[in-house]
Structures are given as structure tokens and as C-alpha cells.
N, C-alpha and C positions, 0 to 999 in steps of 0.2 A: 605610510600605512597601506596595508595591502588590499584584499576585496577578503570582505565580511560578509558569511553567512548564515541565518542562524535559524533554527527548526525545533519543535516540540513547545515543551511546558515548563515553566518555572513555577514553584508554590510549595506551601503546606499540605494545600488539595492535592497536588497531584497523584496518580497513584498509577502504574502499570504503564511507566510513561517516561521520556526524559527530557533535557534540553540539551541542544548541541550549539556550539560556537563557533566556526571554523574563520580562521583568517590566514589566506593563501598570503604564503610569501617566495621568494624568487630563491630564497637560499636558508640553509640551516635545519635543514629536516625536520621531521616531524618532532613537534613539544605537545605532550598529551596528558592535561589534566586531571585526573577524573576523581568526582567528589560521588559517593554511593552509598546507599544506607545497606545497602550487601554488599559493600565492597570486601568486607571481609571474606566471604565466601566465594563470589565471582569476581573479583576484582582482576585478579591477570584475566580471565581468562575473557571477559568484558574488553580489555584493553586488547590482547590477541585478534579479536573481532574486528577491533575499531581499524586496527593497523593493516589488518590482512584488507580492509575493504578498501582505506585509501591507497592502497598499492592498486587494486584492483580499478580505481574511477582512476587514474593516473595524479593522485596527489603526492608529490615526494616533500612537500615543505610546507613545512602550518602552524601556526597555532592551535589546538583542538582541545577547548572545554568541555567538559560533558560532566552535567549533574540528573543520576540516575536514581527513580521513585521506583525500583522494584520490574523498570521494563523487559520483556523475554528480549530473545536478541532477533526478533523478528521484527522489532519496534526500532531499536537502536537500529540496528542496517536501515532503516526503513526515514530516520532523523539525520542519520550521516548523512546518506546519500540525497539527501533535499538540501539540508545546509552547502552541502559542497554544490552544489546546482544553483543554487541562491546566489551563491558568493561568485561560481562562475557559469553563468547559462550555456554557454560552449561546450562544456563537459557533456557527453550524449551516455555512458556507459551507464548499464545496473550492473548492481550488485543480488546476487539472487544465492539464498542457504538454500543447501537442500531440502526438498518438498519432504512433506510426511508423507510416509505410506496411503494415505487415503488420499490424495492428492489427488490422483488417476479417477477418481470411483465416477460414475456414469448418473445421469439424467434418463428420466423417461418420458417423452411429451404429455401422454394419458395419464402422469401420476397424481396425488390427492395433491390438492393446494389451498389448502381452507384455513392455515393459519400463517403468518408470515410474522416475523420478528424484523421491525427496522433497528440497523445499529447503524448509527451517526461512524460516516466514513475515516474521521479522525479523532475516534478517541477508542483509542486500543484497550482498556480497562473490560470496556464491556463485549468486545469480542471472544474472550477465552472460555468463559464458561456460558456461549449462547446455548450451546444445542441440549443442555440440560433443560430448558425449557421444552423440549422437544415438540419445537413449529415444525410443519412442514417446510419450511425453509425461513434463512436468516438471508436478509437484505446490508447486505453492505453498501449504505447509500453515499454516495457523491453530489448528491444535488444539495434541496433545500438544507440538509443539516450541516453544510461545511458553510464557514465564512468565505466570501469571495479569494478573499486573501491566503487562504487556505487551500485553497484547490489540488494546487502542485502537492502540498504535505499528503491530505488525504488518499488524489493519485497513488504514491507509493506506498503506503502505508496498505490502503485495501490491495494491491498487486502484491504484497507480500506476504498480507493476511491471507490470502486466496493461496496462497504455495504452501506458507507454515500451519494455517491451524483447521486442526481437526474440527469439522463442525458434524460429525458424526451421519445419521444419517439424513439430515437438510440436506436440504436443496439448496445451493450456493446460488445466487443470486444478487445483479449490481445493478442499482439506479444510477444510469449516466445523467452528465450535462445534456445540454441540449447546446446544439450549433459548434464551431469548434474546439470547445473543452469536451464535449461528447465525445469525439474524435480522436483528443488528447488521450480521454478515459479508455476507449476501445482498446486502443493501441495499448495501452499500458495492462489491461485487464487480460485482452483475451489470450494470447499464450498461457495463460495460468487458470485455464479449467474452469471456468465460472460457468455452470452450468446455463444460466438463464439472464438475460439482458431487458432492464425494464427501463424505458423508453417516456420520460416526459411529455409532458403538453404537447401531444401530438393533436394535428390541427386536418393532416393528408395523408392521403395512403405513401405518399411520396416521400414523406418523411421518415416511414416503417422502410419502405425501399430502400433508402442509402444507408441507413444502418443496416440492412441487411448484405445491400452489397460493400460494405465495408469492412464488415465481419467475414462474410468469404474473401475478399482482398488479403487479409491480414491470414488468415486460415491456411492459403494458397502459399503464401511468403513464408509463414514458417513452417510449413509441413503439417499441420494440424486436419485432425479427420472430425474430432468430436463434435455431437449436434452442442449448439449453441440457438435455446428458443428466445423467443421474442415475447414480449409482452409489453402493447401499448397503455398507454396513461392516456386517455384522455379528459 
């Protein structure tokens, strides 16, 4: 048996979501299952994604299940890409779609912040239609609302949401971990435009400091100019 890995939702409940199965094997390319209640209508072009991505993390051989509740393919790239990191942690590549046009849009430090929407970092249902609410910004949290075990899924999942989806005119906004899944999260988030980074049970100014100098660290590495504000929790 090969290494097994496996990411997202199985259910009745589920909804804007999928579950992925992956088990790396040494020979026989890829075997690609896929059970969809749209598979009618995206069905290849669901599978095209799936394929195009495992060439992409370097998978040439697998098994690959995937039962799909209606997920954009922001979601799916975002459950491949964890299962296949699950099953093998050595794998370091993303897989990244192209951003939407609003991807780019800007922050202002002085701007109004009186209302914020928290959406739970792993559950892609309720990110599509936030900004109909129209908060002054939606929180894509990573802390308390993920399960420990969760961490890595929700990682990818908000670093992809932050490139695919339009949240209109919010303020993009991400509660990191604290201590090194913080760090995990930075890294993953900040290439991809998050306007504003809220900072946990902060205890020291010192603690504001290394996230700070973290975030120019990463800024510096990839060429990145854009402000990135801070906002402590204490």
C-alpha cells in the first residue's frame, strides 16, 4: 500500500466543498475517480484541474478519489493540494489559479473599520457570498475556528481564497496562529494580497515586532511592495 492522503468533507451536509483521497503509488499513473452531483456539467473540466495540478506538485502515479458537493475550483486545487502533502510532507510546491481581477485592489490604513465578518478558515461555503454583507472587511480566520488537525487544510484553502475570490470592496483580512503555525500561516498568506494581518493573544510589543519583521522578510523574498497593516488582539 502506498502513502495515503486525505482532505476536505464527506456528507449530506456538505455543501461548496469536496473530499479528496489520494494514495501515491510508485508506478501506473494516474487512476481518477470522481463521483459529483455536477458532474454533469463540470465533470471533465473538474477532472482537467485535478490532472493539470498533480502534474504541477510532481504526482505522476495515484490513486485519486474525489467526491465533489458543488466546490468552485478554488476549493478543489485548495483539497488536492493538502491530501497530496498529507500523504507526502516532502512535496513543498503550490498550486496557484489565476487571481481575479480584484486580486491587486489596495488597503488604506485611515480607512472605516466598524464592522468585520469572521468566516471560519475552512469552510469554503461561507466565503463566496461574504461581501454581500457589506462589513467593512471579512476575516478569514485560521485560529480559534479551525480544529488543530485542520490547520494545514485551512492554510491552503484561505491562501487561495485570498487570490480567487472577489470580496468586493472589504477589506481582506487573516487571523494568524500564534507561535510557529503563525509563521506557517504568514508564509502561506502573504504573497497573495491580504490586506491586513490580526495577530492573536498578544502579551508584548515584541511579539507585534517579529510578525512584523516577518512579513518584510517574506515581502523582500518575493518582490512584494504592498502595505500589509497589523492589528494586535490583546
Amino acid at each position: 500500500m502506498g502513502k495515503i492522503g486525505e482532505a476536505g468533507r464527506l456528507g449530506s451536509s456538505v455543501r461548496s466543498d469536496c473530499y479528496v483521497k489520494i494514495e501515491l503509488k510508485d508506478d501506473g499513473g494516474i487512476k481518477l475517480e470522481l463521483k459529483s452531483k455536477v458532474g454533469f456539467l463540470y465533470g471533465d473540466k473538474t477532472k482537467e484541474l485535478i490532472l493539470s495540478e498533480l502534474k504541477e506538485l510532481g504526482v505522476f502515479n495515484a490513486d485519486v478519489y474525489v467526491e465533489d458537493y458543488g466546490a468552485l475550483d478554488f476549493v478543489i486545487a485548495a483539497r488536492v493540494e493538502c491530501a497530496v502533502k498529507r500523504a507526502n510532507p516532502e512535496i513543498k510546491n503550490e498550486f496557484l489559479l489565476p487571481p481575479v481581477p480584484s486580486f491587486s485592489k489596495k488597503s488604506e490604513r485611515e480607512r472605516l473599520r466598524r464592522s468585520r465578518l469572521y468566516l471560519p478558515g475552512n469552510e469554503p461555503k461561507f466565503f463566496i457570498n461574504a461581501s454581500l454583507h457589506q462589513p467593512d472587511g471579512v476575516i478569514l480566520d485560521l485560529e480559534d475556528s479551525v480544529a488543530p488537525s485542520e490547520k494545514d487544510a485551512a492554510r491552503i484553502l484561505v491562501r487561495n481564497a485570498l487570490r480567487n475570490v472577489d470580496f468586493g470592496e472589504c477589506e481582506k483580512m487573516v487571523r494568524i496562529n500564534q507561535g510557529a503555525l503563525g509563521i506557517l500561516d504568514l508564509e502561506a498568506v502573504i504573497p497573495q494580497n491580504p490586506h491586513l494581518i490580526l495577530i492573536p493573544k498578544v502579551e508584548t510589543g515584541e511579539h507585534v515586532r517579529a510578525v512584523d519583521s516577518k512579513i518584510h522578510s517574506l515581502k523582500k523574498e518575493k518582490g512584494l511592495f504592498e502595505d500589509v497593516f497589523l492589528m494586535p488582539i490583546i
